[in-house]
DSSP file (Angstrom, degrees, kcal/mol; ACC not computed):
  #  RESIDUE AA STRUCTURE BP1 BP2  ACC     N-H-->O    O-->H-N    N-H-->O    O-->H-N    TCO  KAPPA ALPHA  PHI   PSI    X-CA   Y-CA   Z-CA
    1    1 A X    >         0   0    0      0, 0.0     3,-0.5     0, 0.0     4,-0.2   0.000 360.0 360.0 360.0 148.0   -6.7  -20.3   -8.8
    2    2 A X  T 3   +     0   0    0      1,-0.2     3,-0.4     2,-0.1     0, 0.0   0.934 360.0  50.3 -83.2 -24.0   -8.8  -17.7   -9.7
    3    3 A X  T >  S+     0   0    0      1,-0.3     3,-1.5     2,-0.1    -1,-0.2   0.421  82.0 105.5 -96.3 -11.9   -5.9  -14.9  -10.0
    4    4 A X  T <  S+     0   0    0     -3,-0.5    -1,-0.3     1,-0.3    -2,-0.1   0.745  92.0  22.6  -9.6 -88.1   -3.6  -17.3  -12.4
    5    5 A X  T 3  S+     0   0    0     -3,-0.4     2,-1.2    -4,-0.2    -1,-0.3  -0.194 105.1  85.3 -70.1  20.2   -4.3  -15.6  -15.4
    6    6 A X    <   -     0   0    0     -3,-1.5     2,-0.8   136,-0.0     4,-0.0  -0.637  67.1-128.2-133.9 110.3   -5.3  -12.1  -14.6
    7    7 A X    >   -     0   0    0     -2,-1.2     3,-1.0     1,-0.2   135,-0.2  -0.354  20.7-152.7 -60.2  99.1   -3.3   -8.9  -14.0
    8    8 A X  T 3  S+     0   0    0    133,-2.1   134,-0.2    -2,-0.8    -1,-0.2   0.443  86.0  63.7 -71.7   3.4   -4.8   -7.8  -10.8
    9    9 A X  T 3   +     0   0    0    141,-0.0     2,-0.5     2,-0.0    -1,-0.3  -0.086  63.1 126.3-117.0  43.5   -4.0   -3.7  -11.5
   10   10 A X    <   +     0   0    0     -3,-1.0     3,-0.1     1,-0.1    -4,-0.0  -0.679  21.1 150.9 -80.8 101.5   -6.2   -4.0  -14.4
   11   11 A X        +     0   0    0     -2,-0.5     2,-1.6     3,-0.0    -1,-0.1   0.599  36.1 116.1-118.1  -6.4   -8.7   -0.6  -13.0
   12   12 A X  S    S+     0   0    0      1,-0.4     3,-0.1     3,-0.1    -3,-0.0   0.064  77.1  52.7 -75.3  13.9   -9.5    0.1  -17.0
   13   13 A X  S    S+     0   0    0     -2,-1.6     2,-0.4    -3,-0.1    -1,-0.4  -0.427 102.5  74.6-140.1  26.9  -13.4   -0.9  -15.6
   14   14 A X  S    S-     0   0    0      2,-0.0     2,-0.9     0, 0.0    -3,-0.0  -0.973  79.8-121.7-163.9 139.1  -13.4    1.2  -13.1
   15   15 A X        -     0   0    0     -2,-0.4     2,-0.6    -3,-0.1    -3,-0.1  -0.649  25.3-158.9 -86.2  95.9  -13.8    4.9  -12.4
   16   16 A X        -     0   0    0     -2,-0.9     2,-0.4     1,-0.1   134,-0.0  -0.476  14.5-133.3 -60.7 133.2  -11.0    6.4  -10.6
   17   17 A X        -     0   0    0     -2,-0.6     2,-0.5   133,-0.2    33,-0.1  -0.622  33.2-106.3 -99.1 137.9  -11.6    9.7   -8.8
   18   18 A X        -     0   0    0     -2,-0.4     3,-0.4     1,-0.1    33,-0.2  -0.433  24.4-158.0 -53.2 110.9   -8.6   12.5   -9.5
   19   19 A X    >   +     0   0    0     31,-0.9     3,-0.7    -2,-0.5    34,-0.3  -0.065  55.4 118.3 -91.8  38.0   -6.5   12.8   -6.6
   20   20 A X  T 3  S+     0   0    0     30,-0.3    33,-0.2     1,-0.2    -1,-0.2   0.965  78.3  48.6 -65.0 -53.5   -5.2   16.3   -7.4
   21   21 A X  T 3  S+     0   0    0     -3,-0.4     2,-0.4    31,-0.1    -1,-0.2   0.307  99.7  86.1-101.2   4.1   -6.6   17.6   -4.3
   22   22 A X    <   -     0   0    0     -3,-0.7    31,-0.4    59,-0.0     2,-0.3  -0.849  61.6-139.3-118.3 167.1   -5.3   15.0   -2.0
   23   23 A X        -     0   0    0     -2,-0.4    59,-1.6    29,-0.1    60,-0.5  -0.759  24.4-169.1-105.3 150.6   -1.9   14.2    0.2
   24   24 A X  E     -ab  57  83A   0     32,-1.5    34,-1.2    -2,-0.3     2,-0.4  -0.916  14.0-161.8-124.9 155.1   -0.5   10.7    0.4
   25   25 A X  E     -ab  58  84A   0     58,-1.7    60,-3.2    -2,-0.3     2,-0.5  -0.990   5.1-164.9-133.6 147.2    2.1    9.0    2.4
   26   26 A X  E     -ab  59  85A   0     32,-1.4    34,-4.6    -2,-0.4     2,-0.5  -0.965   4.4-158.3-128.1 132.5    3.4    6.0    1.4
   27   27 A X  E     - b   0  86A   0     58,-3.7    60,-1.2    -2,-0.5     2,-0.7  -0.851  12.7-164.2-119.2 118.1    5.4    3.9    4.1
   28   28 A X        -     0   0    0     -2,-0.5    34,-2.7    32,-0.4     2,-0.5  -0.718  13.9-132.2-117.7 121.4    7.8    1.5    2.5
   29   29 A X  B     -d   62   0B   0     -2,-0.7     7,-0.3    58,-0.4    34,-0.2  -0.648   7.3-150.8 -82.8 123.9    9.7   -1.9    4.4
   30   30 A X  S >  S+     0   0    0     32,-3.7     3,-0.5    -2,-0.5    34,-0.2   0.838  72.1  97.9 -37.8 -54.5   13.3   -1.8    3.6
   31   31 A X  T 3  S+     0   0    0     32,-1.2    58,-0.5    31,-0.4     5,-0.2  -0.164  95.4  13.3 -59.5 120.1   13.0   -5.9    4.1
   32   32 A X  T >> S+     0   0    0      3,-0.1     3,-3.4    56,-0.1     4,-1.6   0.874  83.0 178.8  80.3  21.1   12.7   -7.4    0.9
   33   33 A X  H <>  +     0   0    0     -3,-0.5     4,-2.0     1,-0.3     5,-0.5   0.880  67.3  60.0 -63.2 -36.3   13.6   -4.3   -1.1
   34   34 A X  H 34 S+     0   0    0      2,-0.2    -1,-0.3     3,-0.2     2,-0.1   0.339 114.4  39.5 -70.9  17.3   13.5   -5.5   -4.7
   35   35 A X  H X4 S+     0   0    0     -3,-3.4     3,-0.9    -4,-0.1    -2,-0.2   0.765 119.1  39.3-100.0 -63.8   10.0   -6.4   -4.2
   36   36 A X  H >X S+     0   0    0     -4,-1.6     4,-2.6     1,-0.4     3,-1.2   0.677 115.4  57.9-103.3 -36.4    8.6   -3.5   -2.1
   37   37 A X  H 3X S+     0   0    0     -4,-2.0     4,-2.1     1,-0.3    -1,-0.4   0.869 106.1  49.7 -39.3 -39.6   11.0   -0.7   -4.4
   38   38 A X  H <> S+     0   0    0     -3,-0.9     4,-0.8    -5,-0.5    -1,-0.3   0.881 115.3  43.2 -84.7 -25.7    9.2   -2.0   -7.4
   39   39 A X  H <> S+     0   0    0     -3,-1.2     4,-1.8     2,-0.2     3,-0.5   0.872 110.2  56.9 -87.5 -23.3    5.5   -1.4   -5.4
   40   40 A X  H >X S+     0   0    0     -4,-2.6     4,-1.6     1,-0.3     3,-0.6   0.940 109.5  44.1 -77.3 -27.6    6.5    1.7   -4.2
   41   41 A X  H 3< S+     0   0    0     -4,-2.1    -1,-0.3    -5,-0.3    -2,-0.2   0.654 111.0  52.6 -55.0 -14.6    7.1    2.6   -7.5
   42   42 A X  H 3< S+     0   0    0     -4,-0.8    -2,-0.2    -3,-0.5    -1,-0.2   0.492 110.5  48.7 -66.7 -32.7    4.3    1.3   -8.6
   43   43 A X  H <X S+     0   0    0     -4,-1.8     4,-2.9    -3,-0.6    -2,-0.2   0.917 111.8  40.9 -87.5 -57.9    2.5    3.0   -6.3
   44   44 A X  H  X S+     0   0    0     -4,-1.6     4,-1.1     2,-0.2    -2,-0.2   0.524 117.2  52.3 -82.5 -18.8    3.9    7.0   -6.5
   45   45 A X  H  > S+     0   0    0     -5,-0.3     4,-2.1     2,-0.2    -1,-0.2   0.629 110.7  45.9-109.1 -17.6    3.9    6.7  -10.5
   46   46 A X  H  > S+     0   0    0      2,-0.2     4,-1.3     3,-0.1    -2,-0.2   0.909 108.2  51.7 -97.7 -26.4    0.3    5.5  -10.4
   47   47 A X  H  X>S+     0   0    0     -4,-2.9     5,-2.2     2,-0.2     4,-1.8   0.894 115.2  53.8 -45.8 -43.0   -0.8    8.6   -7.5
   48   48 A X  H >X5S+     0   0    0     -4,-1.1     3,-1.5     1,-0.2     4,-0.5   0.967 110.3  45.2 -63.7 -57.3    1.2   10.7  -10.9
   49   49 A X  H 3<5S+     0   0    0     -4,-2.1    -1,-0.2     1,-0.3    -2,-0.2   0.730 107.0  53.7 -36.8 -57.9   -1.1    9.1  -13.0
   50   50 A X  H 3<5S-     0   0    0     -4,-1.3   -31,-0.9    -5,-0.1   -30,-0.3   0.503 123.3 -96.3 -29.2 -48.0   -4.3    9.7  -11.1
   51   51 A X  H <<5S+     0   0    0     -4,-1.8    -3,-0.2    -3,-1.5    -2,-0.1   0.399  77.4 144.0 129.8  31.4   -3.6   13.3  -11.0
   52   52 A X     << -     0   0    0     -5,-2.2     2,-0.4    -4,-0.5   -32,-0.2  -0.325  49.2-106.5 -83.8 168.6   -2.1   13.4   -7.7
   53   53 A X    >   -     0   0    0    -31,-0.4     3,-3.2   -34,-0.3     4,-0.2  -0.945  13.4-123.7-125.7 135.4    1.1   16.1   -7.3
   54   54 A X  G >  S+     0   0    0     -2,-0.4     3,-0.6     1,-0.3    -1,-0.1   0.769 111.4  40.2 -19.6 -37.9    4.7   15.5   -7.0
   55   55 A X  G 3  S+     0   0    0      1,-0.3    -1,-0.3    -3,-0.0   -32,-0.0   0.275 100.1  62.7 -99.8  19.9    4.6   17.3   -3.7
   56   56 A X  G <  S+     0   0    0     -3,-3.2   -32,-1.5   -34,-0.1     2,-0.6  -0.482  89.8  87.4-151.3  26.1    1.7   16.3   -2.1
   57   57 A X  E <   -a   24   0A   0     -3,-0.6     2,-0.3   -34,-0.2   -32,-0.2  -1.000  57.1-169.4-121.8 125.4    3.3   12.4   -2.1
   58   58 A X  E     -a   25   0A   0    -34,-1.2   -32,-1.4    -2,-0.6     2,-0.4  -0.855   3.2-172.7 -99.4 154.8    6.0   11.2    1.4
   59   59 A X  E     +a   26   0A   0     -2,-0.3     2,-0.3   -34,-0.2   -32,-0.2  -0.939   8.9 172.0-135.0 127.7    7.6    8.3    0.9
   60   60 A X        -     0   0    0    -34,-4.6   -32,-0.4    -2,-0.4    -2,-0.0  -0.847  24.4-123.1-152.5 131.5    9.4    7.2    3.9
   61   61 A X        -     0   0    0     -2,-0.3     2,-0.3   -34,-0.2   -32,-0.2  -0.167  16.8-168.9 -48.5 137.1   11.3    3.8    4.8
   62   62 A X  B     -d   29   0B   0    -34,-2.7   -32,-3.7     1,-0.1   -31,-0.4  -0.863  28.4-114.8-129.1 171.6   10.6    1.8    7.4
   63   63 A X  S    S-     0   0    0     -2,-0.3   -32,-1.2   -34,-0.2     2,-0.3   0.978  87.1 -36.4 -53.9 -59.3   13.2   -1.7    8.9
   64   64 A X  S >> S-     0   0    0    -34,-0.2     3,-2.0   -35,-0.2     4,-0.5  -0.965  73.8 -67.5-171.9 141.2   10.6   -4.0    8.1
   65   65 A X  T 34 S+     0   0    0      1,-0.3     4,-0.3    -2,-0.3    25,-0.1   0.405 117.2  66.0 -12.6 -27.8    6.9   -5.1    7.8
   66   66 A X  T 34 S+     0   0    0      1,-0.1     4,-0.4     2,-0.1    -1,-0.3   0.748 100.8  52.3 -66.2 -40.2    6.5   -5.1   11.2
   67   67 A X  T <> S+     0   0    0     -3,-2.0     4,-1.3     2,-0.2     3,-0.5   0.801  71.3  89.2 -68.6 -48.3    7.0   -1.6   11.1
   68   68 A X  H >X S+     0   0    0     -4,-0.5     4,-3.7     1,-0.2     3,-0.9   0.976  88.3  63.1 -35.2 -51.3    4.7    0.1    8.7
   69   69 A X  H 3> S+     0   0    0     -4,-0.3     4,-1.6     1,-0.3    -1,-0.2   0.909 109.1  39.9 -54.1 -52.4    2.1    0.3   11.6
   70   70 A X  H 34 S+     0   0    0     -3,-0.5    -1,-0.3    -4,-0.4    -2,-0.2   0.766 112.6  52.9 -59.3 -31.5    4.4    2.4   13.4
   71   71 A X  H XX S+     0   0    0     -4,-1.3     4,-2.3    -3,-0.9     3,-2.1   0.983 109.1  59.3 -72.1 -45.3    5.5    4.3   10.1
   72   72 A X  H 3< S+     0   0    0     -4,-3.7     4,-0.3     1,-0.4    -1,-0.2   0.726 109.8  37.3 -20.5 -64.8    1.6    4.9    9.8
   73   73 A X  T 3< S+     0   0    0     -4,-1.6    -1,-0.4    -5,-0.3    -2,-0.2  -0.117 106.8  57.2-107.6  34.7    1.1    6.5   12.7
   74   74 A X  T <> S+     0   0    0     -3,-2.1     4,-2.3    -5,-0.1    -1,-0.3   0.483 107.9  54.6 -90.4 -44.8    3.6    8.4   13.2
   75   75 A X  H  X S+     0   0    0     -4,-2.3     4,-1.6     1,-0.3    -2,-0.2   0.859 109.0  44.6 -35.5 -53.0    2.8    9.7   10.1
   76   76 A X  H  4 S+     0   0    0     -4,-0.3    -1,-0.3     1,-0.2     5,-0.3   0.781 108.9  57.0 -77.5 -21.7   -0.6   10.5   10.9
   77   77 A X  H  4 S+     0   0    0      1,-0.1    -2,-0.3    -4,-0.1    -1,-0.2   0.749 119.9  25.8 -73.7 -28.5    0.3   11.9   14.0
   78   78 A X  H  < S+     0   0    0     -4,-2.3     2,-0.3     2,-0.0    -3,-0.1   0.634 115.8  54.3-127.9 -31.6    2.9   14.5   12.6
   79   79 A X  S  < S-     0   0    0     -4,-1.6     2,-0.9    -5,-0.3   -54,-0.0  -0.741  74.3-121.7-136.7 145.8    1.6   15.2    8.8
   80   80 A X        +     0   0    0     -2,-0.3     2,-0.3   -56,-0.1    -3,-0.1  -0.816  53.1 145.4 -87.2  97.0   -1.8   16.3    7.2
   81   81 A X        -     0   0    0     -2,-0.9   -57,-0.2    -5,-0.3     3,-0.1  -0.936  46.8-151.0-139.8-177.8   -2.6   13.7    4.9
   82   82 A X  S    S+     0   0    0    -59,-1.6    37,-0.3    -2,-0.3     2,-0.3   0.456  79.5  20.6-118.6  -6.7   -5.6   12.2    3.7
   83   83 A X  E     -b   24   0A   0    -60,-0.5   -58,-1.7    35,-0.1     2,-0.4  -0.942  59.3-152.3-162.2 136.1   -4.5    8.4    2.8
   84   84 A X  E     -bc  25 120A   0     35,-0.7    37,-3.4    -2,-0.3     2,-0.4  -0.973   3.9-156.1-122.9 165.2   -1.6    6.3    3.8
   85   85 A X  E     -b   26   0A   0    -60,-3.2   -58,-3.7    -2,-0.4     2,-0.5  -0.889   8.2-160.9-112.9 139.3   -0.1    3.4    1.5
   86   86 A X  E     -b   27   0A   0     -2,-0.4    37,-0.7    35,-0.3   -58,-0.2  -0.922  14.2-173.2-117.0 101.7    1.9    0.5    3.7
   87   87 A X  E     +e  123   0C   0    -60,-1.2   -58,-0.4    -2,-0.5    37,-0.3  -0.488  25.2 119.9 -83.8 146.4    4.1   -1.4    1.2
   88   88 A X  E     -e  124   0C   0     35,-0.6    37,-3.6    -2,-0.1     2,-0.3  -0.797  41.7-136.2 172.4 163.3    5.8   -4.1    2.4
   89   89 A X  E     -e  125   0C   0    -58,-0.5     2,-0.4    -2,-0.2   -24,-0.3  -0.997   6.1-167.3-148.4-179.7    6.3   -7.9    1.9
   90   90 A X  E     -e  126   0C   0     35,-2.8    37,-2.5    -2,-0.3     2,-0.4  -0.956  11.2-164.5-132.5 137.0    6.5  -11.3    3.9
   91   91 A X  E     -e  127   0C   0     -2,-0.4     7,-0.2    35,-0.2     2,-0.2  -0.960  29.0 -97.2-125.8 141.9    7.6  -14.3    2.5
   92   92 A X        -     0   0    0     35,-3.0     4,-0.1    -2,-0.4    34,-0.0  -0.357  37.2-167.4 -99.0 153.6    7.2  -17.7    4.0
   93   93 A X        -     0   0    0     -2,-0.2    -3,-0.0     2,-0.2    -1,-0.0   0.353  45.1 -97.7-104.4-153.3    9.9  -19.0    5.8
   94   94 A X  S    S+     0   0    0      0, 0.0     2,-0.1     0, 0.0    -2,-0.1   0.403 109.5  58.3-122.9 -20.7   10.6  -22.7    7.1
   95   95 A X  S    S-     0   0    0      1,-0.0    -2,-0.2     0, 0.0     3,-0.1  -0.399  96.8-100.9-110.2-178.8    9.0  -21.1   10.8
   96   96 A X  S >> S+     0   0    0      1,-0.2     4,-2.6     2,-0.1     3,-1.4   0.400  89.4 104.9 -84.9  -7.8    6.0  -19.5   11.9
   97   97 A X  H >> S+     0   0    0      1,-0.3     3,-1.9     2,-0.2     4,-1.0   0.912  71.0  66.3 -28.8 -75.1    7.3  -16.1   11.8
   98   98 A X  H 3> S+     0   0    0      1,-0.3     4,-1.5    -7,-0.2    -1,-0.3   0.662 104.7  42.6 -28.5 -40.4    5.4  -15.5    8.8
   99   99 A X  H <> S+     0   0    0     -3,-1.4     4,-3.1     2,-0.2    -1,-0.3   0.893 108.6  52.9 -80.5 -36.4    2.2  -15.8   10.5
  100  100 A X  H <X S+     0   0    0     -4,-2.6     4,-1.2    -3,-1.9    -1,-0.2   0.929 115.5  46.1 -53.2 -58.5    3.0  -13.9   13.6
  101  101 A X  H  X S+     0   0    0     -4,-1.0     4,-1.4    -5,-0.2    -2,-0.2   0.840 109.2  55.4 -41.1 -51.9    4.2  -10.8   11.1
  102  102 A X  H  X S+     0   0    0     -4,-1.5     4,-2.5     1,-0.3     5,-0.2   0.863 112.1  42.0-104.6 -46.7    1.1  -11.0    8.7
  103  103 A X  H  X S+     0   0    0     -4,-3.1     4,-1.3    -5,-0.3    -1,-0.3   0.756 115.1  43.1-102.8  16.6   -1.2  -10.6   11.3
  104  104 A X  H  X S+     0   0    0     -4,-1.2     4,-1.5    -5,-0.2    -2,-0.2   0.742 113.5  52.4 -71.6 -32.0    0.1   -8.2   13.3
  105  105 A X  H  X S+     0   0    0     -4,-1.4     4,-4.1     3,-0.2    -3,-0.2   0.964 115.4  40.9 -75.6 -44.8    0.9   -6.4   10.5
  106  106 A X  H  X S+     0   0    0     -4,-2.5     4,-2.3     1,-0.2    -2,-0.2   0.953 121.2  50.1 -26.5 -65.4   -3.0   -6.7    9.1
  107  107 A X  H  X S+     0   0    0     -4,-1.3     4,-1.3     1,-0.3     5,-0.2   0.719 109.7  42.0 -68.5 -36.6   -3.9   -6.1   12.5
  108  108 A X  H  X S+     0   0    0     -4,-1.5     4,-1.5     2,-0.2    -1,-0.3   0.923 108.1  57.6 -93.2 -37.6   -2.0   -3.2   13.3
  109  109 A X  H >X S+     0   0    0     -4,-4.1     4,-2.1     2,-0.2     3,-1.0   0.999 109.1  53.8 -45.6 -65.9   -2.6   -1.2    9.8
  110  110 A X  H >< S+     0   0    0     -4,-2.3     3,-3.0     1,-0.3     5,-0.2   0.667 111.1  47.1 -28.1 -92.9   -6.7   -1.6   10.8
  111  111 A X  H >< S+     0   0    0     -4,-1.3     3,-0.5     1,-0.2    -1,-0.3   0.634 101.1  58.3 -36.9 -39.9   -6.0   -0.2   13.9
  112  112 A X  H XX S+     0   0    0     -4,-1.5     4,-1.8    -3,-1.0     3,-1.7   0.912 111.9  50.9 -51.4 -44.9   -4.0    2.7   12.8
  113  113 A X  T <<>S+     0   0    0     -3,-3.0     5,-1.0    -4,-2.1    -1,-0.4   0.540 108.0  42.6-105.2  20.0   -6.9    3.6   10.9
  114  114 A X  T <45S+     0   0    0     -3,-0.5    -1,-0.3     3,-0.2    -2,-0.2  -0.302 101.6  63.0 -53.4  30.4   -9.1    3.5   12.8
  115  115 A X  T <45S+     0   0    0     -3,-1.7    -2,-0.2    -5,-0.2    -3,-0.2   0.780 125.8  30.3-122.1 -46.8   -7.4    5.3   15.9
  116  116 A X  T  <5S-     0   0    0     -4,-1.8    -2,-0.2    -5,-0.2    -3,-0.1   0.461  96.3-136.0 -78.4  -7.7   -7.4    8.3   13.0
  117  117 A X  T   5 +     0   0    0      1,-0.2     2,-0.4    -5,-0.1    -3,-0.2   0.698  66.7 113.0  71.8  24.9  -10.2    7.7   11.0
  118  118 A X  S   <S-     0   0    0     -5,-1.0    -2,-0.2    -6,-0.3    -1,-0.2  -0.981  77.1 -88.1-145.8 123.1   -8.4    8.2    7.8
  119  119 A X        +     0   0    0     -2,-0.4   -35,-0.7   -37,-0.3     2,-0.3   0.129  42.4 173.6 -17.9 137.3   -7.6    5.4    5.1
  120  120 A X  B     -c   84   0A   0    -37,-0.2     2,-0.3    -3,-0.0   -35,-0.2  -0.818  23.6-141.1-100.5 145.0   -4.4    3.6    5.6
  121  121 A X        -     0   0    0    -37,-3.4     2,-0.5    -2,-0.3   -35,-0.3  -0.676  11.5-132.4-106.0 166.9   -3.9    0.5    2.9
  122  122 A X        +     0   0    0     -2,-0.3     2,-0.6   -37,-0.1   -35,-0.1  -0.721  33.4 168.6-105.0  62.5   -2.6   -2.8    3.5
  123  123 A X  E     +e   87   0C   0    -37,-0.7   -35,-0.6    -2,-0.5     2,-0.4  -0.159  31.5 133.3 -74.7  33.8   -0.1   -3.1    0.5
  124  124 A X  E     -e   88   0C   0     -2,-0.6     2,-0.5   -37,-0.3   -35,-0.2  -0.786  49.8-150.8 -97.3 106.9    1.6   -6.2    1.8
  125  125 A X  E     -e   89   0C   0    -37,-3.6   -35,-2.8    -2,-0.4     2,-0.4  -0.780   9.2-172.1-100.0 146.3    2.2   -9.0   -0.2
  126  126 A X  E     +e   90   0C   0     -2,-0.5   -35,-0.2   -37,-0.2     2,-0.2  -0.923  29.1 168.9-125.2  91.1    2.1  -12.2    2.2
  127  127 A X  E     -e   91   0C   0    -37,-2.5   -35,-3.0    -2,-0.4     3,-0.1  -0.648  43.6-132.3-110.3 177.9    3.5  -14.8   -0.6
  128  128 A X  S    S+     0   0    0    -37,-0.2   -36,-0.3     1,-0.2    -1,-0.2   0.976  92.5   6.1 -89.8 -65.8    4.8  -18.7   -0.3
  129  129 A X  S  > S-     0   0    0    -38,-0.1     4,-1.8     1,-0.0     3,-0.2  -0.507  79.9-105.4-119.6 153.4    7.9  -18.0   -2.5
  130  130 A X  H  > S+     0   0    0      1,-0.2     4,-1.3     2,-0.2     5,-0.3   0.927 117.4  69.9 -62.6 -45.4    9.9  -14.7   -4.3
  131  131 A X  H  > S+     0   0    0      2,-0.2     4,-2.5     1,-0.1     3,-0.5   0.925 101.5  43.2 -23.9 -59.8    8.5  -16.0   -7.6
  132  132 A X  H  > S+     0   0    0      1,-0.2     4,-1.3    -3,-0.2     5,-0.2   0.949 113.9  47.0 -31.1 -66.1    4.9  -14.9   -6.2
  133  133 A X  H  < S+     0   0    0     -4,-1.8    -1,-0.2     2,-0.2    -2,-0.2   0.693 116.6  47.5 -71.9 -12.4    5.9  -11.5   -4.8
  134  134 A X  H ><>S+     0   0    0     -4,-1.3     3,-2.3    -3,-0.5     5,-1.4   0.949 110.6  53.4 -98.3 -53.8    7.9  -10.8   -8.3
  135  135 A X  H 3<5S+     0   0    0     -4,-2.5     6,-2.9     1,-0.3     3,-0.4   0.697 119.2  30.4 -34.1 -42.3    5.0  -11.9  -10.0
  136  136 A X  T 3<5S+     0   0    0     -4,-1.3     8,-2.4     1,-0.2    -1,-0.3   0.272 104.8  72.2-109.1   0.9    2.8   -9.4   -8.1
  137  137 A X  T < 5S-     0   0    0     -3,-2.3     6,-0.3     6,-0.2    -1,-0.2   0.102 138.7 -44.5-114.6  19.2    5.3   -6.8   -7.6
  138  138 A X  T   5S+     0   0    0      4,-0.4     5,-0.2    -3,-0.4    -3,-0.2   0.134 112.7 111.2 121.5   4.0    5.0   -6.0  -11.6
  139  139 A X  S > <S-     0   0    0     -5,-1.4     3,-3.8     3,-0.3    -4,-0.1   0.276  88.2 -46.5 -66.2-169.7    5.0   -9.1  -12.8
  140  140 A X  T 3  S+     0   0    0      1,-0.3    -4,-0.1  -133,-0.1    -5,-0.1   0.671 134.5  46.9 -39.8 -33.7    2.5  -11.3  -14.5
  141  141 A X  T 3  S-     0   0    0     -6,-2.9  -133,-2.1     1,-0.2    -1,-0.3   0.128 114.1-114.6-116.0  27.2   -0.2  -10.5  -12.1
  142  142 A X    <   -     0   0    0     -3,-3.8     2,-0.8    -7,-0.3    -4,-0.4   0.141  47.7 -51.4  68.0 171.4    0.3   -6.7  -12.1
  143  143 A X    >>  -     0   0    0     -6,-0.3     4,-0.9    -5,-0.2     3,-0.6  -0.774  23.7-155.7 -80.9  99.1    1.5   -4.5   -9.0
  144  144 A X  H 3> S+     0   0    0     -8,-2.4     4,-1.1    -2,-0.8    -1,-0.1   0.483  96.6  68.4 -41.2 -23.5    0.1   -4.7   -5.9
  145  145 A X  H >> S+     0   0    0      2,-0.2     4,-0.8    -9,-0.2     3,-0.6   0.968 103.0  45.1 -55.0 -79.0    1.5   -1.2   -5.5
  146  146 A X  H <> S+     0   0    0     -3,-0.6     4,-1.5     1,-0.3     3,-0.4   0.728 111.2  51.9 -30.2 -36.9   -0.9    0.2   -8.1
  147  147 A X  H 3X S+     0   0    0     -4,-0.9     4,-1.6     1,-0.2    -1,-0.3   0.894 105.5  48.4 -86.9 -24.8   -3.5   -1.4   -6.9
  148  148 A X  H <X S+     0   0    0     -4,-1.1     4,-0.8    -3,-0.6    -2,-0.2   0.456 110.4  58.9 -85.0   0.4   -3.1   -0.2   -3.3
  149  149 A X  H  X S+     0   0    0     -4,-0.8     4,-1.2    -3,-0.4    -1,-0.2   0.737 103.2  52.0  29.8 -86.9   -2.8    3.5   -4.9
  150  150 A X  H  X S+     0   0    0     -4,-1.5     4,-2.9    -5,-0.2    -2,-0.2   0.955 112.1  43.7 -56.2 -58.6   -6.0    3.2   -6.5
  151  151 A X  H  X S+     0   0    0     -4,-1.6     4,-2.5     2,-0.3     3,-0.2   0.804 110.3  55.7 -33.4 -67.8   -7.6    2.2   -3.1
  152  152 A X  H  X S+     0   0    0     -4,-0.8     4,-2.4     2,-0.3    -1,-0.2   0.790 114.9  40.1 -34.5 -62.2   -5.8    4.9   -1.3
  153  153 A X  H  X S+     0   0    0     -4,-1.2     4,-0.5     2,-0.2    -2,-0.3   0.944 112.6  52.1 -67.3 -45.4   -7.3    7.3   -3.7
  154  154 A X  H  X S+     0   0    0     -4,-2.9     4,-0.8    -3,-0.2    -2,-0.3   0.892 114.9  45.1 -63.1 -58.1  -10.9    5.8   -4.0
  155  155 A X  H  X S+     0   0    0     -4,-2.5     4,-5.0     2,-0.2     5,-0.2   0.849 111.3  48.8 -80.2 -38.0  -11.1    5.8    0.1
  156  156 A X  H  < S+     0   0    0     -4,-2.4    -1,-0.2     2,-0.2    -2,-0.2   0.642 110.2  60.4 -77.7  -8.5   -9.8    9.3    0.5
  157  157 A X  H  X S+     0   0    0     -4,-0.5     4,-2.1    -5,-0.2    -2,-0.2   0.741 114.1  32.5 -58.0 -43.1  -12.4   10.2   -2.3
  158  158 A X  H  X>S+     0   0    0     -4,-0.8     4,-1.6     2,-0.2     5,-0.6   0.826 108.2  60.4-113.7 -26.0  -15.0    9.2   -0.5
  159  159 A X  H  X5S+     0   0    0     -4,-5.0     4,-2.1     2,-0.2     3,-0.3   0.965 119.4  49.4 -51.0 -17.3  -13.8   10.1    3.7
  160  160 A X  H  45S+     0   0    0      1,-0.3     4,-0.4    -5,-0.2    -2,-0.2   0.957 107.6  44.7 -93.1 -40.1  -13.9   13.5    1.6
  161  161 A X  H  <5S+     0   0    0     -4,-2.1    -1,-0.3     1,-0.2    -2,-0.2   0.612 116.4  51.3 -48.4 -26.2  -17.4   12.9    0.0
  162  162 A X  H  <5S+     0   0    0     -4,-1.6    -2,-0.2    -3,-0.3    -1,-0.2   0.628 108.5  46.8-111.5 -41.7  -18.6   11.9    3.4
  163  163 A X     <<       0   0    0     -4,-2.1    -2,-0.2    -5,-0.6    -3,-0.1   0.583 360.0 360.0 -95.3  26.6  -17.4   14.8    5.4
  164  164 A X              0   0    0     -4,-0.4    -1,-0.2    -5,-0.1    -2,-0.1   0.328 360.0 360.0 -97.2 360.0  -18.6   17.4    3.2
């Protein structure tokens, strides 16, 4: 596997654009909380890095993975922001659940941003076991929270570069 060995929030190759001048919301699934608490930290400490401002961050909980699409757009509907982050994870079970969840939830972030035209990220880890998601949740293979951050930042960089 190509991701074995490699800490996937690695950006230290890459130019990140200052997010001083943008607002974020980050919508974070209760379900699974010792994963998706460690990306949403991961997430809000890597906007501080970035140059982003304490006050210019929401974080708000949602039940479950299922949910973020709803948190989205509520979000968007209600708040000025320029990127949202969807935290969340699925792990798979002994059923099909997992699959029914992962793409709806896929499916339903896309839409959300497109029905606003304004960045939401997919910051869902969809693992076989809690080894995986700990692993990825600041673990071995870095935080999926950082990386969806960066993204978050990078896309509302450039819808802003693009409507200027």
């Amino acid at each position: 596997m190509a991701t074995q060995l490699k800490n996937l929030s690695d950006f230290s190759d890459t130019d990140v654009p200052s997010a001083a001048v943008f607002r974020f919301g980050i919508v974070v699934a209760e379900w699974n909380a010792e994963i998706t608490n460690a990306l949403s930290q991961g997430a809000y400490e890597s906007l501080l890095e970035h140059g982003a401002l304490p006050d210019n961050i929401f974080t708000y909980s949602v039940p479950g993975s299922f949910e973020l699409t709803s948190g989205a757009d509520i979000l968007l509907k209600n708040t000025k922001l320029d990127a949202v982050i969807c935290l969340g994870c699925v792990i798979q079970g002994e059923t099909r659940h997992f699959d029914f969840i992962c793409n709806a939830v896929a499916n339903g972030i896309t839409n959300v941003a497109v029905k606003y035209s304004k960045p939401v990220i997919f910051g869902v880890l969809t693992t076989d076991n809690q080894q995986q998601a700990i692993d990825r949740a600041g673990g071995k293979h870095g935080n999926k929270g950082v990386e969806a951050a960066v993204t978050a930042i990078k896309m509302a960089a450039l819808a802003e570069t693009l409507n200027n």
